[in-house]
N, C-alpha and C positions, 0 to 999 in steps of 0.2 A: 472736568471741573463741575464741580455742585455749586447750584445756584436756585435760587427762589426765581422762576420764572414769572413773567410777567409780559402782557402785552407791549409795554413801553421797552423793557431790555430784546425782549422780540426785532422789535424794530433799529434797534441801535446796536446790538451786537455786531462784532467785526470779529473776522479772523487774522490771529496775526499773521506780518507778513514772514513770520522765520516758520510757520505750517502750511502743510497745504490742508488741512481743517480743522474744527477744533468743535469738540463734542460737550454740549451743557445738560449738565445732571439734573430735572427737579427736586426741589428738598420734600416738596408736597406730596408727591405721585411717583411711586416708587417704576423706576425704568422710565419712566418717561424723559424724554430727552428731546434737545434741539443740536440740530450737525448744521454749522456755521464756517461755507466753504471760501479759500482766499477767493474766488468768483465772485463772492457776493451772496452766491444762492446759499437757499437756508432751506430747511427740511427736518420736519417732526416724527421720530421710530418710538419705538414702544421694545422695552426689552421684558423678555417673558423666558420661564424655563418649559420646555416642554415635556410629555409623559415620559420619554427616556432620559431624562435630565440635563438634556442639553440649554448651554445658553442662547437665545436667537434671538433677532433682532426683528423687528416688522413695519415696513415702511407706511407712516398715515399719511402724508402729502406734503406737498410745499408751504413753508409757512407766507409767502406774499398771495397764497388764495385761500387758504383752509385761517383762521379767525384762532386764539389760541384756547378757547373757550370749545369750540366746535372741534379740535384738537384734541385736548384734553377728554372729551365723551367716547371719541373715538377710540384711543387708546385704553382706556378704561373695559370697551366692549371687548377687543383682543385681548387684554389680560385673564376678564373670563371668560374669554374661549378658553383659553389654555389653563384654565384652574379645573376647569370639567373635561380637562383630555380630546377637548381638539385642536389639532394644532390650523394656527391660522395661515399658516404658509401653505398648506395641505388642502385648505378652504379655498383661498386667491387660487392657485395652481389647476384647483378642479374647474374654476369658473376662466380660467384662461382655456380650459382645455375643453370646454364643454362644445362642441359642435353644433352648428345650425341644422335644422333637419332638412337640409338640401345638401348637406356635406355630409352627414348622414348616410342620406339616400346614396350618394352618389357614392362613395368613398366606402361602404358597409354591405349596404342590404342588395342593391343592383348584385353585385356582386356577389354576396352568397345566395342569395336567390336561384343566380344564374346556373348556379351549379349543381340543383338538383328539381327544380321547378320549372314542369315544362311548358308551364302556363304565364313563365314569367313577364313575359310582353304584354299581357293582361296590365298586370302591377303595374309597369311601365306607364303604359297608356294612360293609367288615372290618377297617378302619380302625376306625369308631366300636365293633361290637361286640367285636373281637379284639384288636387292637394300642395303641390309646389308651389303654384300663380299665388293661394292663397295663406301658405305658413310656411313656405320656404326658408324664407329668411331671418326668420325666430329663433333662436337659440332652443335648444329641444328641451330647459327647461324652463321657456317662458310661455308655452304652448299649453293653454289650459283649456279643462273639458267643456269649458263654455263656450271659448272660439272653435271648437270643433263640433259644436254643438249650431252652434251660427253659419258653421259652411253648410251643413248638410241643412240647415233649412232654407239657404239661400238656393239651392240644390232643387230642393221641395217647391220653393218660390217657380223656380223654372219649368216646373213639372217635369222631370226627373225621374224614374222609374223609381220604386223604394227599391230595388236588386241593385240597382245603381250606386244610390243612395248608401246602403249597406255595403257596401261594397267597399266606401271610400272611410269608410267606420275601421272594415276587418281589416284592409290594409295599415292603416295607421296602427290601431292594434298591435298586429302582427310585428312593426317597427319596434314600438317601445317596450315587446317584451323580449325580443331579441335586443333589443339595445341594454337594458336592465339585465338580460343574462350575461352580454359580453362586458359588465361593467361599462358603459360609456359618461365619461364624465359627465354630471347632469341628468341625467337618466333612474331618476327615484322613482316615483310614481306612473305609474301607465294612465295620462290622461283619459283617454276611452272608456275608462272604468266605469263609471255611472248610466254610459252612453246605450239606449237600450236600441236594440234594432228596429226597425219597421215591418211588419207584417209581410211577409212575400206576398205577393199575388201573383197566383201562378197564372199566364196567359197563354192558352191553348188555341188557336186554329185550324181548323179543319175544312181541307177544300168538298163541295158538294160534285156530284159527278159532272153537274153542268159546270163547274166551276173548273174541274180539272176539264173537262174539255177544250174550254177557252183559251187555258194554260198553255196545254199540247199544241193549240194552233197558235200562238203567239209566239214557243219556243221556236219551231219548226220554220217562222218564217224572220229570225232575227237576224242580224247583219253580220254576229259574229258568232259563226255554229261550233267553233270549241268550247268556246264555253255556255253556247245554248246546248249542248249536248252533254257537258259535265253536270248543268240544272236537271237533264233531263232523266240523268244517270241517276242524280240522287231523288227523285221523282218514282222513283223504278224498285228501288234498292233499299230508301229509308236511310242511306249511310250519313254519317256527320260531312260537310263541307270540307274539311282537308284530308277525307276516307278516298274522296273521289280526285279532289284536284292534286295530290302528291303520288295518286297511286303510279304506277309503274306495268309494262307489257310485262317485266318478266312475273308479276305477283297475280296474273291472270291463270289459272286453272283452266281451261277448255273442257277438260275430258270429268274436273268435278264439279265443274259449273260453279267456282265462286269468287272471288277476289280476294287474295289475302292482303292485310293490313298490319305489317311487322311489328308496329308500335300505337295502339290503340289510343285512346282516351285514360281508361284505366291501367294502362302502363306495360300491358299484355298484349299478344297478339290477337285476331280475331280474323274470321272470315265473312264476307259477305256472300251470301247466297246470291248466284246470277240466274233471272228467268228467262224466260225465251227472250221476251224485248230488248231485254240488257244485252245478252250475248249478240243480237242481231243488232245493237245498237257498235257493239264494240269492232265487231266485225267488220261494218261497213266502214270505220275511222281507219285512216293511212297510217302510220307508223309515221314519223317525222324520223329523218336519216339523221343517224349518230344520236338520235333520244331516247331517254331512255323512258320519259314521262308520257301517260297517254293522251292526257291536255293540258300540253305545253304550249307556251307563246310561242306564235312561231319568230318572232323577234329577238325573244332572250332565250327561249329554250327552258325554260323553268315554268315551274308553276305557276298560274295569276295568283297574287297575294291577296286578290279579293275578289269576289265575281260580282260586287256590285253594282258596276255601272250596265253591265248587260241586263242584270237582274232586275234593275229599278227600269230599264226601257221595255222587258216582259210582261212584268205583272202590270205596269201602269196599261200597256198596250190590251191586255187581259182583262181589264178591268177590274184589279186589284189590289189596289195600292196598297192595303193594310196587311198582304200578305208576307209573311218574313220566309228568307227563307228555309230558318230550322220550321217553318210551318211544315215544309214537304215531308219531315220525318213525322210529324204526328199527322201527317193526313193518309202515311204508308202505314201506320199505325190501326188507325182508326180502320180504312178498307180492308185489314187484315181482322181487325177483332168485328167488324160488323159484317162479315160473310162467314164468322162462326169461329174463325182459327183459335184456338186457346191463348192465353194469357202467358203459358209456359212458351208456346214458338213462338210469340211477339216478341218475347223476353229475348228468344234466343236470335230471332233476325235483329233486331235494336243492337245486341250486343252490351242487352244491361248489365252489368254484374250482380246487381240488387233487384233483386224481385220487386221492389217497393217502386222504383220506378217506374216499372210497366203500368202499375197499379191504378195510375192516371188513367188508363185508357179501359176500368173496368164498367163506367157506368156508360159506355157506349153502345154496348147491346146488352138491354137490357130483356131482349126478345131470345136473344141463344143462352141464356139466361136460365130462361125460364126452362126453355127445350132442354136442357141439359139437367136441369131438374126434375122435371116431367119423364125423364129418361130412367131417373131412380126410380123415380115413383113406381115406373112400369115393370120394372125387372123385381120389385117386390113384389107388387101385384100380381106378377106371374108366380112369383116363389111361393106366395100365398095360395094359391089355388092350385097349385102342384101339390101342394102339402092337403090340401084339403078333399083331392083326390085321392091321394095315398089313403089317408083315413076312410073313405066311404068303402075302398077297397077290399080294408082289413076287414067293415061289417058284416 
């Protein structure tokens, strides 16, 4: 039925009793409509055709809370949606469908992460402590670069490493451009866009030989000597912390002196070089029956998942508290390039794949340096004077 709508027939409309609804046409506003159910209830659509020429219907609200005034604008905005080719069902549907970025997380990226990122527990980790607590529950495209901008200086506030801090940038990143690849409803704009990183600061420590001395007698007298001796391994070795605690008897070489590591950092295998200490360190450890790990718990038989709690009763007992312990690989570093070794066999014990890494540890002998310089010098200087004997020869 067509009818001049109005606030007052609004209110006093009834459906009869021989329908179970009855649909009132405006004369004003073309599609606009009131559905006047036998219930009682009443409710305002908007009819529109869409880009394929279909007729559809789209629901604006109930008329005992939406005003028919307030109505009437609404329906007016659905109309041109759909005169400029978007359909508004298509619009509502995205925004039912749009995901919180904890359902996201959970539901998406965990998950393909898992499958080819072996660092995934990283993500994890700053995901569950950092970025979840604080935008979890946002719809991913209510998440803008300012509240993201606001965690990481609340981050900053705490003092916060900026590798930390960057950290919780690249991940989120990494989300919403995966999310915008897989089409995820809501998922337009990659908020982090503008979001500029913080300057690394690279922090370097280096044990002094009194300082490694202090070390050695603090490992040597710890309560729990598995894993004062898998510290003391990577002390020896320079190797990353899960090079030593995952390693295994059978990946031990005896006769070529090194440890292999079937699955590296860079995705490849690699070998560590063992020196005497190492191999006599390895030597004097028992074998644990039925293990296959060289320092394994003797409780679970697996690896310690962290060697922290013995490491923080070391170094504090050391007098070192500030020392971490990826320090032990730049201080196997440093002993190697300050007794003269090259840059290329640091390269090669570290197990860098990039030269550029090594590259940190070139201003630390600045004295083999020079000697290695002074080395050209001389082999010219010789050259020179051999040449300059030939010539007096020929006179």
């Amino acid at each position: 039925m067509r009818i001049q709508l109005s606030a007052a027939f609004v209110r006093s409309a009834v459906c009869p009793h021989s329908a179970k609804k009855i649909d009132y046409f405006d004369l004003n506003q073309r599609g606009f409509q009131l559905e006047v159910r036998r219930s009682g209830g009443k409710t305002y659509y908007q009819r529109y055709t869409d880009n394929r020429g279909r007729e559809r219907q789209f629901k604006i609200g109930p008329a005992d809370v939406l005003p028919l005034s307030a109505a009437r604008r609404l329906a007016q905005k659905v109309q041109a949606q759909a005169l400029i080719g978007e359909d508004p069902h298509d619009h509502r549907s995205a925004l039912r469908n749009t995901p919180t970025l904890n359902e996201l997380v959970r539901d998406r990226y965990l998950i393909h992460i898992k499958s080819y990122k072996r660092s995934w527990r990283t993500d994890e980790t700053f995901l569950r402590i950092h970025i979840i607590p604080a935008l979890g529950s946002k719809y991913i495209d209510q998440i803008s670069g300012d509240e993201i901008a606001a965690l990481v200086a609340r981050m900053r506030d705490k003092q916060y490493a900026s590798g930390t801090t960057n950290r919780v940038v690249i991940v989120l990143r990494h989300i919403f451009n995966l999310a915008r690849k897989w089409r995820i409803p809501g998922a337009k704009e990659n908020p982090t866009a503008g979001i500029a990183l913080a300057p690394d600061v690279s922090r370097e420590r280096f044990l002094s030989l009194e300082e490694a001395r202090r070390l050695v007698a603090s490992i040597e007298e710890d309560e729990n000597q598995i894993a004062a001796q898998a510290i003391m391994l990577l002390l020896l070795t320079g190797a990353r912390r899960n090079e030593i605690t995952h390693a295994k008897w059978e990946h031990v070489d005896w006769k070529q002196k090194c440890l292999l590591v079937p699955l590296s950092k860079s995705g490849k295998p690699r070998t560590i070089a063992l020196n005497g200490p190492a191999l006599a360190l390895l030597q004097k450890l028992a074998p644990q029956q039925n293990c296959a790990f060289i320092f394994a718990s003797p409780l679970t038989g697996r690896p310690s998942p962290s060697l922290y709690l013995p490491w923080q009763r070391i170094r504090v007992r050391a007098g070192l508290s500030d020392l971490r312990l990826h320090d032990l690989r730049h201080s196997f570093a440093s002993f190697l390039v300050n007794s003269g070794v090259s840059l290329y066999v640091v390269q090669g014990l570290l197990g860098h794949g990039n030269a550029r890494y090594t590259q940190r540890y070139a201003h630390l002998a600045p004295d083999t340096l020079r000697e290695a310089a002074e080395t050209v010098g001389s082999v010219i200087v010789k050259a020179r004077a051999s040449r300059d004997q030939d010539i007096a020869a020929t006179l």
